[in-house]
Structures are given as structure tokens and as C-alpha cells.
C-alpha positions as CSV (number, residue, x, y, z in Angstrom):
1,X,24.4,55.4,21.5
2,X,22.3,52.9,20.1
3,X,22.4,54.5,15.8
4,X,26.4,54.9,16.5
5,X,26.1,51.0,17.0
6,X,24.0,50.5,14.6
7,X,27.0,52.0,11.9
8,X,29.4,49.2,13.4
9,X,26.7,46.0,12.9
10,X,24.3,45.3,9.7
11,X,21.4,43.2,9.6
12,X,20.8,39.9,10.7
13,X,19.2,37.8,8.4
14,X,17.3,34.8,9.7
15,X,15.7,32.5,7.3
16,X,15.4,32.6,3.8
17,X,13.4,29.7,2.5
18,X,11.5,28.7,-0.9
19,X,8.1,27.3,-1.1
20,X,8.6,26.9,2.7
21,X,12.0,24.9,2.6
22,X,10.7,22.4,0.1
23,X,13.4,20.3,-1.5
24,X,12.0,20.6,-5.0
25,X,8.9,21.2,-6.6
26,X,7.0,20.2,-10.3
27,X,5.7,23.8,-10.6
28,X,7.6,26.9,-12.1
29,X,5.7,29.3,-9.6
30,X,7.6,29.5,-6.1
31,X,7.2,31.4,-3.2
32,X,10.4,33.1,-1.6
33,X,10.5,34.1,1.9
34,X,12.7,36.7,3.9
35,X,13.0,37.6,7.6
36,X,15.7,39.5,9.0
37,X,16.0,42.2,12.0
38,X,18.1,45.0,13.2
39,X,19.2,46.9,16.1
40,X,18.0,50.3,14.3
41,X,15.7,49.3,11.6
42,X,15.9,47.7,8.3
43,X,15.4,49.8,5.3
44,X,15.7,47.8,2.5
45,X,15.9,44.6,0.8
46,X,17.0,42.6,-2.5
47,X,15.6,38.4,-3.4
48,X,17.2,38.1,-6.4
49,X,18.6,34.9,-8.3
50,X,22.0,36.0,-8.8
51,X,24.6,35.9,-6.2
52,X,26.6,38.7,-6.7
53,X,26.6,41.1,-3.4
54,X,24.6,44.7,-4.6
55,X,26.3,47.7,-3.6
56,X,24.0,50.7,-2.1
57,X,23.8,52.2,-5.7
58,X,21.9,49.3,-7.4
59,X,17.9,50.2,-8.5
60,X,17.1,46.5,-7.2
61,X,16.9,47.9,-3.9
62,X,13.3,47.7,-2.6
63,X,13.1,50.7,0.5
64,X,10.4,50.1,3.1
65,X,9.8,52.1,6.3
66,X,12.3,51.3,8.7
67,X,11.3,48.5,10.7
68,X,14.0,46.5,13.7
69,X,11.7,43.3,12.5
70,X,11.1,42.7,8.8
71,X,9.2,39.5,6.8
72,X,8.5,39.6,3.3
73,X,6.8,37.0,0.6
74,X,7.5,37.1,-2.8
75,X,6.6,35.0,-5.8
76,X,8.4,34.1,-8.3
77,X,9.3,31.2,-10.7
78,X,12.1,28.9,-11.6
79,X,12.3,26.5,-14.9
80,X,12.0,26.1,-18.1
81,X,14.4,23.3,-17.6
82,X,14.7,20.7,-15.1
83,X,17.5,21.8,-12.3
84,X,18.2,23.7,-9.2
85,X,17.4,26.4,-9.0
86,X,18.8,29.0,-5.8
87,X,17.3,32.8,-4.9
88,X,19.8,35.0,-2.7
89,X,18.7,37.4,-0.4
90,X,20.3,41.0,1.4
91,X,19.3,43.5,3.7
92,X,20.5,47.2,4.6
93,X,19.9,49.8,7.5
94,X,19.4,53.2,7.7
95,X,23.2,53.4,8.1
96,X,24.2,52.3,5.1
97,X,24.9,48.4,6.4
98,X,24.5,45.4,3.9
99,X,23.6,42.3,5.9
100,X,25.5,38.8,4.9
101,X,24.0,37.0,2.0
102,X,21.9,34.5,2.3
103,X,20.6,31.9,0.1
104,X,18.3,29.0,-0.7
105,X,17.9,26.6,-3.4
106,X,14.9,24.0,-4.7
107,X,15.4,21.5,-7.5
108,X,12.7,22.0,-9.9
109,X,11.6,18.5,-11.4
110,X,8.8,17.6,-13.7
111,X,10.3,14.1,-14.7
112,X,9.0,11.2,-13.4
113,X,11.0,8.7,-11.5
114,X,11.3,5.2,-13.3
115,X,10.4,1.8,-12.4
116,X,13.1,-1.2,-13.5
117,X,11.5,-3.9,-11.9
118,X,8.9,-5.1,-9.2
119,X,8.6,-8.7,-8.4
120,X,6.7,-10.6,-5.9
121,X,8.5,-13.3,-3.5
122,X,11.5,-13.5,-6.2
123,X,9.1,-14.3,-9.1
124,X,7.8,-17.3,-7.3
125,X,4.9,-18.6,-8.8
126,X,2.7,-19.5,-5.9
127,X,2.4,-18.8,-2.4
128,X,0.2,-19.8,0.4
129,X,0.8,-17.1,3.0
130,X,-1.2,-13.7,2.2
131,X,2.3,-11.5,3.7
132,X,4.7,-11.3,0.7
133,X,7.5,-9.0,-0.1
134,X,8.0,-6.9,-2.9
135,X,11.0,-6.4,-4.7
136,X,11.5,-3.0,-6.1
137,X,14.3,-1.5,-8.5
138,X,13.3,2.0,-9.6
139,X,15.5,5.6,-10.4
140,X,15.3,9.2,-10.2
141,X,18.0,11.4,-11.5
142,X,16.8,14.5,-10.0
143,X,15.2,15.3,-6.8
144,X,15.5,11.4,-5.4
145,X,12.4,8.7,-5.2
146,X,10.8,9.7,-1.5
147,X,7.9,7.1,-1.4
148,X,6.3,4.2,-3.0
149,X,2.8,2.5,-3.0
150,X,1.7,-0.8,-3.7
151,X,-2.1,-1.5,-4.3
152,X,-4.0,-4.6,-5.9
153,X,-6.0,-2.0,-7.7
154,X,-4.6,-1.0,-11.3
155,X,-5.9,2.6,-11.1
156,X,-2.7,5.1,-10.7
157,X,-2.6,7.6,-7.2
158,X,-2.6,11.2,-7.1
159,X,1.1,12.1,-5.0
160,X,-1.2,13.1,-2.3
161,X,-3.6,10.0,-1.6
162,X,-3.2,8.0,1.5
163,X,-1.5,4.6,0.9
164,X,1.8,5.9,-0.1
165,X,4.8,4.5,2.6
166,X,7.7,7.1,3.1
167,X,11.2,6.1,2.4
168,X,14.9,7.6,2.6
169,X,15.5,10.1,0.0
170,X,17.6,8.1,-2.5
171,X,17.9,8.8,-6.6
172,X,18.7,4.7,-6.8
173,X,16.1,2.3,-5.0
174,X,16.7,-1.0,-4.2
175,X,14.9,-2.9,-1.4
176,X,12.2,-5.3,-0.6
177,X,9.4,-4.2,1.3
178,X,6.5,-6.3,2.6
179,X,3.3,-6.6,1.3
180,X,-0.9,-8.2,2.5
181,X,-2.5,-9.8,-0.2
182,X,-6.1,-9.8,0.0
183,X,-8.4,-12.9,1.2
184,X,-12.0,-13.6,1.3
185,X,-10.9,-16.5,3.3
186,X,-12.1,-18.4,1.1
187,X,-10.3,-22.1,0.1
188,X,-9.1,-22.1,-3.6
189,X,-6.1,-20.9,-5.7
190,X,-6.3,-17.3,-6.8
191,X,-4.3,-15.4,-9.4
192,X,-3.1,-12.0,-7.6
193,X,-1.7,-8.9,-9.1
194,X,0.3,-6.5,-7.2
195,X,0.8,-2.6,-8.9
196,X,3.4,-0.4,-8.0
197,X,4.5,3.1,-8.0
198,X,7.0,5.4,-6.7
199,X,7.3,9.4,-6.3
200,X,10.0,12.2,-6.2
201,X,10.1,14.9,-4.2
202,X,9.1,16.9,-6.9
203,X,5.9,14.7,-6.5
204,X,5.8,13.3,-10.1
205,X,4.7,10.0,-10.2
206,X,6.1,7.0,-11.8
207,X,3.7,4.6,-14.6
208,X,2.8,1.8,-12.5
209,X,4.7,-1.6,-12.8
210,X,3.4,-4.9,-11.8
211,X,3.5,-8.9,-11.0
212,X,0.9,-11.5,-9.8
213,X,1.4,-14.6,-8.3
214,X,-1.2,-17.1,-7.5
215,X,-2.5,-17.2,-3.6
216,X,-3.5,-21.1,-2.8
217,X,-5.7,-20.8,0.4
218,X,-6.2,-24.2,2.0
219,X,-9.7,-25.6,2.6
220,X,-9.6,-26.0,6.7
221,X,-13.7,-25.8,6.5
222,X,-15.0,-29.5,6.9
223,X,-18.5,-29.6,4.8
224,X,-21.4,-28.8,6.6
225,X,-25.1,-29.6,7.2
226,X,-24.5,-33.5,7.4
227,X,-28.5,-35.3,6.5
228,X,-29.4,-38.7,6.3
229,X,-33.0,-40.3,5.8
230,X,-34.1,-44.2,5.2
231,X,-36.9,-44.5,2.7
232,X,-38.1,-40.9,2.6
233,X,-38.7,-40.4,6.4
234,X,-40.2,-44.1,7.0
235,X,-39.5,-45.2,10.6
236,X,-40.9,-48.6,9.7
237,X,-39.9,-50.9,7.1
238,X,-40.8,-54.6,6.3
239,X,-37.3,-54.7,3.9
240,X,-33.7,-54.6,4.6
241,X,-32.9,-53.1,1.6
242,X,-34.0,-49.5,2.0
243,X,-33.2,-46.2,-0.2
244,X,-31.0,-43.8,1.5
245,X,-31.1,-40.4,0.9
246,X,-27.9,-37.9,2.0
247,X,-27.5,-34.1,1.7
248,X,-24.3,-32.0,2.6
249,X,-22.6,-28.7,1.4
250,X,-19.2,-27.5,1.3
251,X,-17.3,-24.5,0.0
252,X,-15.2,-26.1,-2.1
253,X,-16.8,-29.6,-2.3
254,X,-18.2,-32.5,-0.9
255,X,-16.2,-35.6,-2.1
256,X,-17.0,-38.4,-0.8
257,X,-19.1,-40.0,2.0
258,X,-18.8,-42.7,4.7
259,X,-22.0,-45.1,6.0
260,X,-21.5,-46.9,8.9
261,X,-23.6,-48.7,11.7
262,X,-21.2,-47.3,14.6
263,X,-20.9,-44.4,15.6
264,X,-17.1,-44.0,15.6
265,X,-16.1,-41.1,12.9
266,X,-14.0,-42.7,10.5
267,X,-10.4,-41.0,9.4
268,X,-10.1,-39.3,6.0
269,X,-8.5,-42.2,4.8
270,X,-10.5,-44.8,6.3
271,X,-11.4,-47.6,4.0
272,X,-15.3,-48.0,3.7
273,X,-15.2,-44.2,1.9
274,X,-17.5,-43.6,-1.4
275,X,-16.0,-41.4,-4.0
276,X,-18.5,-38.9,-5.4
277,X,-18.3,-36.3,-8.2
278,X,-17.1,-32.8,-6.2
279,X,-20.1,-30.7,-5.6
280,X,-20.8,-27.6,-3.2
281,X,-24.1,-28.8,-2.4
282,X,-24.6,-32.5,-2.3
283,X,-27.4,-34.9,-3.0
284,X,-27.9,-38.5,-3.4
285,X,-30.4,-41.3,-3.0
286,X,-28.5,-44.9,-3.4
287,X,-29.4,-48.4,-2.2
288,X,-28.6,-49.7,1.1
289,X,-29.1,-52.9,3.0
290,X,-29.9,-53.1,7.0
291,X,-27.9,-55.5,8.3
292,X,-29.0,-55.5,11.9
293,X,-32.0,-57.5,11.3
294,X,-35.5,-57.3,12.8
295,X,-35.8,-54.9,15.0
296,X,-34.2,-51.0,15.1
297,X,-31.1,-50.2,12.9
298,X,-29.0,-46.8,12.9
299,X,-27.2,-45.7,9.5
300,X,-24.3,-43.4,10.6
301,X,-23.3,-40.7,7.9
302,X,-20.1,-38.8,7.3
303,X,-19.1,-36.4,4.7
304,X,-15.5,-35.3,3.4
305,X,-14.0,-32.9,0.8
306,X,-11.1,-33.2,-1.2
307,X,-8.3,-31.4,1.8
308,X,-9.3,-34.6,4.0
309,X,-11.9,-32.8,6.3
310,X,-14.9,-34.9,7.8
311,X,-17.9,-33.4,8.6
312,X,-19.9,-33.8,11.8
313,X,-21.9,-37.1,11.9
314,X,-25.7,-37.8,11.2
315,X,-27.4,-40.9,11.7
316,X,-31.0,-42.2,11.2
């Protein structure tokens, strides 16, 4: 007989979980949920934050038609001070059974984990390679750091923006993590900051902490649009010494230049090589005598910038 059973076996209770199973949480309104069954029905139940067992007597029974299968949702709060905080559950049958207790607990949190210390490449003052690594000291004495994000941009995240990078649970952080700096690509030396922040599981977020190091990018880009011209355009001339007039243009700056009646393109460090003040986009007209003699002569032109790279060639 299925009720005589029933006398000999209460109800099962199978989850009780708060704010569903979150570890901890910055806000004093939670919700509790209970599930349970029984072979009969279930005609009762008690969430309450003590953990002392109720007897059948006690007016924090709440009765609900008998049901084998039984969920409920309640809300309720935890705080004023940070801690953990548990809820215990119970349910009982039309027989008079009081299921096992069962419990759950979340830590509720509304401090802030705190940075120590971020540095970039162990405080090194330059680099040259845009992948660095971050080192990162930072504590939370309560629910444990869970994440931590690392932008160039000084403005602070909400906990739920994309960026942040999941770690291990832990209320003590220390590791180096890797990091891209930004590049335009562009040759130069560039101051860069790097911001950091970490979160709890509460999901309070630390102030930001910070370091920069400057980014030296190497000029690889040899300067470009190579022109030469004898006397204007002239393709006739009764004098050998003629006027010369040279044009090039580099990112970071043209240098010096190179004149030559071969054709052979010289080596950065070639003698024969005219300084010149450094300038993105270079013009000149200087003096220059043929020294071929009657007939045709062919000035060669090559341009350089300050990393040793030589342009393409351009003659007239």
C-alpha cells in the first residue's frame, strides 16, 4: 500500500540553490529556490535562515495542496554586512514526514577587490615588440578576484563588458599575463599606457591601476617617390654645370641622398652620401657638374633615411 509507505519514507529534497547557485552576490535581494518530491505528495514547506530542524507544530510551515513534485521561488535578502550568508530548507507529507535539511549558502560582498601593483615587462622602460606581459598583484578578502581586464583606454568597465579574461577563483593574485599593445605600424618611439582592473565574484570592481612603457617601432619603410631633373626638364644643355633638382618622401625622414653616374645602388654607408636636414617630404635644387662630356650624361639618384634604408633609384 503505497500511503503505508509513504509513513516509513519522507521527502526527498533535490536542489536548493540561491540566486541560481551563485557564489556571491553585491545585492541584498536574493532569490531562493526549492524542489523536492514524494511518493505521496508533499504538503508543506519551510526556507528559512536558521538551521534548526522545525517540528510539525511550528507556524513557519507554509501548506500547499499535496503535490508528489513541488518547486518553489522565494525572495528574500541577505546583508547589511559583508559575509555569508546560508538559507535552509524542509519539506513534509501528508504523513507527518520531515524531509532531511538542506542548505545553501552565498557570500554577499559589496567591497571591491584591490590592486597592489601592475607593471609592464618588469618595469622596463622600452620595448620593441608590441606582445608584453603584465605583471599583476591584486586581493580580495571575500568572495575571491575571478577576472581581470587590461585595456589602453583609461575609462573603467562595467563587470559585464566584453574584454574581461577569466581566471581561477583566488582571494590572493599573483601572475603575469600577456598583453598586445597597439600599433599604427607606424616607425617611431611611442609612450604606451596599459590600465588594469580586476573583479570578485560579487562583481565589484577594483579602481584601475596602471604603467606605460615606451613602444620603439623600427623604420623598415625605405623613402619613397625617388625624382630627379637637370636644369628644370632641359634635355639639352651647352654647360656641364647644370642645377639639379631632387624630390623624395618618407615617413619618418629623408636623410640624406646619393648622386652617381652608374647605375649600381650604393650601400647605406657608402661613401659619396650627402647629409641633409631630416624631412618627410624632401626638396632640393643644388649644383652639379656633368662629367661625361659632350654628348649624353645620366645622373643616378638615391635617397636614405636615418634606419639605413635606400630608396629605389631615379636617374635623368
Amino acid at each position: 500500500n503505497l500511503s503505508e509507505a509513504d509513513q516509513l519514507e519522507p521527502p526527498y529534497i533535490s536542489t536548493l540553490t540561491i540566486n541560481d547557485s551563485s557564489a556571491a552576490t553585491n545585492q541584498t535581494a536574493v532569490s531562493v529556490k526549492f524542489s523536492g518530491a514524494d511518493a505521496v505528495g508533499i504538503t508543506g514547506y519551510i526556507i528559512s535562515n536558521q538551521s534548526t530542524a522545525p517540528d510539525l507544530s511550528s507556524s513557519d510551515w507554509v501548506s500547499i495542496t499535496s503535490q508528489t513534485q513541488y518547486s518553489v521561488s522565494k525572495d528574500s535578502t541577505v546583508g547589511p554586512s559583508d559575509a555569508s550568508y546560508s538559507f535552509y530548507g524542509w519539506m513534509k507529507d501528508a504523513a507527518n514526514n520531515i524531509s532531511a535539511t538542506s542548505s545553501s549558502s552565498i557570500v554577499y560582498d559589496t567591497t571591491a577587490p584591490t590592486i597592489s601593483s601592475v607593471s609592464i615587462n618588469s618595469d622596463e622602460s622600452s620595448t620593441s615588440n608590441t606582445v608584453v606581459n603584465l605583471t599583476i598583484s591584486a586581493s580580495d578578502s571575500l568572495s575571491g578576484i575571478t577576472a581581470y581586464y587590461a585595456s589602453e583606454t583609461s575609462t573603467d568597465p562595467s563587470a559585464s563588458a566584453s574584454g574581461w579574461v577569466d581566471i581561477t577563483t583566488t582571494k590572493s593574485l599573483s601572475s603575469t599575463v600577456s598583453f598586445t599593445l597597439s600599433s599604427s605600424g607606424v616607425a617611431g618611439s611611442f609612450t604606451k599606457t596599459v590600465y588594469l582592473w580586476v573583479k570578485d565574484a560579487a562583481s565589484n570592481v577594483s579602481s584601475s591601476s596602471s604603467d606605460s612603457i615606451t613602444l620603439n617601432i623600427a623604420d623598415t619603410t625605405a623613402p619613397t617617390n625617388p625624382s630627379i631633373s637637370i636644369n628644370s626638364g632641359a634635355s639639352i644643355t651647352a654647360s656641364s654645370s647644370v642645377t639639379l633638382s631632387l624630390t623624395a618622401s618618407d615617413d619618418v625622414g629623408v636623410t640624406g641622398y646619393y648622386l652617381s653616374t652608374s647605375s649600381s645602388t650604393p650601400s647605406s654607408t657608402a661613401s659619396g652620401w650627402t647629409s641633409v636636414t631630416s624631412a618627410t617630404s624632401y626638396s632640393a635644387s643644388i649644383s652639379y657638374t656633368l662629367t661625361r662630356g659632350y654628348g649624353s650624361n645620366t645622373v643616378y639618384v638615391w635617397f636614405k633615411d636615418a634606419a639605413g634604408n635606400v630608396s629605389g633609384v631615379d636617374l635623368y
